[in-house]
C-alpha positions in Angstrom: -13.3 13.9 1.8 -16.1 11.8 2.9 -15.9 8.5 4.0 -18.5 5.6 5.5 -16.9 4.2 8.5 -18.1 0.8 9.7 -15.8 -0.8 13.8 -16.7 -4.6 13.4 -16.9 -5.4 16.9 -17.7 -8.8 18.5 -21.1 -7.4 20.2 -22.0 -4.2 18.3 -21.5 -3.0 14.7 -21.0 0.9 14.8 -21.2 3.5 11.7 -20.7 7.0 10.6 -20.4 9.0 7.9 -16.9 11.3 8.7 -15.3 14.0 7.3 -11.5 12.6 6.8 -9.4 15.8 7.0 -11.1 16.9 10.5 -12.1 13.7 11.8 -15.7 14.8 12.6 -18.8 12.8 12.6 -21.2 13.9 9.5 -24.3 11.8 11.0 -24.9 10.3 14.5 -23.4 6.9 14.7 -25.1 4.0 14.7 -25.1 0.6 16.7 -26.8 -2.9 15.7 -25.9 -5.8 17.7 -23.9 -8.3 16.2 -25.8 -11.2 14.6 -25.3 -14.2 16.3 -23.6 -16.3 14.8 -21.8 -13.4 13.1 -21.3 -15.4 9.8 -19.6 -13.4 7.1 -23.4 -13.7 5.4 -24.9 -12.4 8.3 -23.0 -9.5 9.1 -23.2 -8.4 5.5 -26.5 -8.3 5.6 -26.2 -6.0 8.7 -23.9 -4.0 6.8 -26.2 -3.7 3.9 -29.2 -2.0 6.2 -26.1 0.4 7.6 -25.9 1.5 3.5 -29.5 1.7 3.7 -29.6 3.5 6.5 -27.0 6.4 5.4 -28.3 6.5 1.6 -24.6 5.9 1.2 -22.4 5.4 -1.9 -19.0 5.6 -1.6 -15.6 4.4 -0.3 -16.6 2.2 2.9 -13.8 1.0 5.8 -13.9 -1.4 8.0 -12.3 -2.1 11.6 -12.1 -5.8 11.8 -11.4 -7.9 15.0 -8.8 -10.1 13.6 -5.7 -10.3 11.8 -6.2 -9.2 8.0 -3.5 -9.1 5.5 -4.0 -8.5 1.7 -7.8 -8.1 2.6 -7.8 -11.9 3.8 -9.1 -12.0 7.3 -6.4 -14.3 9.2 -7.8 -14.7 12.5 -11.8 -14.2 13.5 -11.5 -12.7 17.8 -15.1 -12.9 19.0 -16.9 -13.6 15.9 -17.9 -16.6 13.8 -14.5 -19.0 12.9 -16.0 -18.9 9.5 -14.1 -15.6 8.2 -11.1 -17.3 8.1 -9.7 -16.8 5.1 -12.5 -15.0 3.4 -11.1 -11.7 1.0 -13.8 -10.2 2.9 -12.7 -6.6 1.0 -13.8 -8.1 -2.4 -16.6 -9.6 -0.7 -18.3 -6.8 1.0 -17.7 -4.8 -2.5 -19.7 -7.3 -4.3 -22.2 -7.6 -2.3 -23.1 -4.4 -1.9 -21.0 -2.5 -5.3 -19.3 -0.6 -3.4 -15.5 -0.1 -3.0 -14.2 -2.0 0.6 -11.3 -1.6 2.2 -10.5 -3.5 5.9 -8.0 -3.2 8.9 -7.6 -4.7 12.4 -10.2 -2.8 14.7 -7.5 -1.7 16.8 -5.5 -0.3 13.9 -7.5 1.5 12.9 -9.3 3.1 16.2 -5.0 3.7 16.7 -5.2 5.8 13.6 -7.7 7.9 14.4 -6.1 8.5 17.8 -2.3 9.2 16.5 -3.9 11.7 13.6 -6.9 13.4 15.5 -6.7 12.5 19.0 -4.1 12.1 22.2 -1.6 10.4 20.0 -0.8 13.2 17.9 2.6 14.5 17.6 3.6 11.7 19.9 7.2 9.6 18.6 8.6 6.9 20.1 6.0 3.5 20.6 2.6 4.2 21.4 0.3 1.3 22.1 -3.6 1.4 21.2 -5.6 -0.4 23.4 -9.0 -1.3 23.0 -10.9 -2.9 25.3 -14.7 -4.7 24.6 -15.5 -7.7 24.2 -11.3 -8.7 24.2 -9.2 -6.8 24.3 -7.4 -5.2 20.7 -3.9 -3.3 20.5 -2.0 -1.1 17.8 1.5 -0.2 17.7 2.4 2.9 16.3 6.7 3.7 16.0 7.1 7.6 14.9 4.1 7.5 13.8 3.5 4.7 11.7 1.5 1.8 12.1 2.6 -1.8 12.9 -0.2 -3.9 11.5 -2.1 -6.4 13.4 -0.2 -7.1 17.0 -2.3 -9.0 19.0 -1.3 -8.9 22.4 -4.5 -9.1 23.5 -3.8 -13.4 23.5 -0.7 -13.0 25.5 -0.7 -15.1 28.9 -1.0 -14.0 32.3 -0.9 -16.6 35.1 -2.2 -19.5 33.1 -5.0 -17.0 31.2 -5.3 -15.0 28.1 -5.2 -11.7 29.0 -8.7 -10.4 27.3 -10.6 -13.5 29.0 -9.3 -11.8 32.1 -9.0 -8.1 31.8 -11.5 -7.6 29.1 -14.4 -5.5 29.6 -16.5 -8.3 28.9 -14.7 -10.0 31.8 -15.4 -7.5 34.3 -19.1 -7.3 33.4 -19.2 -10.9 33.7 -17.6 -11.4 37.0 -19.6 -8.3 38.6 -16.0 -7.0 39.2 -15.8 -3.6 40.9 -13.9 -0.5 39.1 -11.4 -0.9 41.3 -11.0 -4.8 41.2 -10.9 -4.2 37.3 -8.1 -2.0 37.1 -5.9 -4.2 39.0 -6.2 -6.7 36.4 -5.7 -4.3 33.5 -3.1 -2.6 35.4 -1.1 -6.1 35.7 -1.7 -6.8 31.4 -0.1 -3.3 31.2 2.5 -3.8 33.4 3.5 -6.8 31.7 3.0 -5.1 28.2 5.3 -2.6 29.6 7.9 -4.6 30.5 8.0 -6.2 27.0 8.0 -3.4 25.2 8.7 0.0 27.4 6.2 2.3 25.4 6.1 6.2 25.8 2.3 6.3 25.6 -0.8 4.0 26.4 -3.9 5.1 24.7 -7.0 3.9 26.3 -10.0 3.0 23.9 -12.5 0.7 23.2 -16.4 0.4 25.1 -14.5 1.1 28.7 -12.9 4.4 27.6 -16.4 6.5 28.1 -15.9 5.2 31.6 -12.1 6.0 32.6 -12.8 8.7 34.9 -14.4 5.6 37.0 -11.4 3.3 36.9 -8.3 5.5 35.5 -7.5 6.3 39.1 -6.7 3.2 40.4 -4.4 2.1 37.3 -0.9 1.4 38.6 1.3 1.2 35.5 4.8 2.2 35.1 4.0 4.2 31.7 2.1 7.1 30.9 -1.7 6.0 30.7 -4.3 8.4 28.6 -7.7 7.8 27.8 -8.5 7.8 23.8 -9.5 11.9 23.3 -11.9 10.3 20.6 -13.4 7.7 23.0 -15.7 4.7 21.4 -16.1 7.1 18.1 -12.1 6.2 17.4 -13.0 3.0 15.4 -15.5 4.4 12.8 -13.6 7.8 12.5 -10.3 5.6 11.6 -12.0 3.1 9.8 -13.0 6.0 7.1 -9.6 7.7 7.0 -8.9 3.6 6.2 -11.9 4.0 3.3 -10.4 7.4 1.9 -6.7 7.4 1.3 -5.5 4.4 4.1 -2.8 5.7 6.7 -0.1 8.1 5.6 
């Protein structure tokens, strides 16, 4: 089956058209910045030129950074305070008259890694990370998803983590590779700790560059970088569209 997928991110808003039972792109993916401020108007409209763009009509999903639940977005990471408590499913579909369906932007990047990527065949708890703007994580038991952890807000020495380890952060700061992965190798240290994981998967913008900084990580756990890279998002966001996560 064929599915639109759309990651909602907090600086770029990515599509595809995928092929669900392989996980392959159909069409190149495309990026447009995220409007500023990214209203739930605004980034309709966005969304609206993506439809454009792909002649699509169809089932569309979409990787959200927050917590959703019921299709009610909970909690707005990075993007315009104004979602909050928007049933931005039914929204989306009547703005555009198409059928919506929404996730956290880490579940669903998690997803696409535990069915198509390094996550598959893998039991036990394996953590999705993403890391962008902040920083997003999935939990997956056996398996099967735990919706919407956000342990991207936990604190470290005074600081949310993803103001700190973020890849946002270490653009801002000018931080070297190296500097960087001490920093996310002490938020996965303490993530370990909590929760003792068999696998980290390592996904979001920064995964296209792990070869850079995945030698320096010192983590007690077993560290891989996403095998689908920044495509994970839009890939799971359509298996989301097509028949959700079974």
């Amino acid at each position: 089956m064929e599915a639109l997928g759309i990651d909602i991110g907090g600086t770029g808003i990515k599509a595809a058209r995928v092929d669900t039972q392989t996980g392959e792109l159909l069409t190149e993916r495309v990026r447009f910045e995220t409007p500023e401020p990214s209203t739930p108007e605004a980034v309709v409209a966005v969304i609206r030129e993506i439809l454009a763009r792909f002649e699509y009509q169809g089932p569309v999903g979409c990787g959200f950074p927050g917590v959703i639940r019921s299709g009610v977005i909970e909690t707005a990471a990075n993007v315009s305070k104004k979602w909050i408590g928007v049933r931005a499913d039914e929204m989306m579909g009547q703005a555009t008259g198409l059928p919506f369906t929404l996730a956290n932007d880490a579940d669903v990047a998690g997803m696409a890694e535990m069915r198509f990527g390094v996550g598959q065949g893998r039991n036990g708890l394996v953590v999705m990370l993403t890391f962008g703007t902040g920083i997003g994580t999935a939990f997956f038991m056996d398996g099967n998803l735990v919706p919407n952890v956000e342990l991207g807000h936990i604190e470290i020495d005074g600081k949310e983590a993803e103001t700190w380890a973020s890849e946002r952060a270490r653009i801002e700061e000018g931080l070297s590779w190296k500097q960087w992965a001490k920093r996310v190798s002490v938020y996965l240290s303490r993530l370990h700790a909590y929760f003792w994981p068999e696998l980290f998967i390592f996904g979001g913008g920064a995964s296209k560059s792990f070869e850079k900084f995945g030698k320096h990580l010192k983590v007690p756990g077993e560290v891989q970088p996403a095998e689908l890279r920044n495509r994970a998002g839009v890939i799971g966001a359509a298996i989301l569209a097509a028949k959700g996560y079974d």
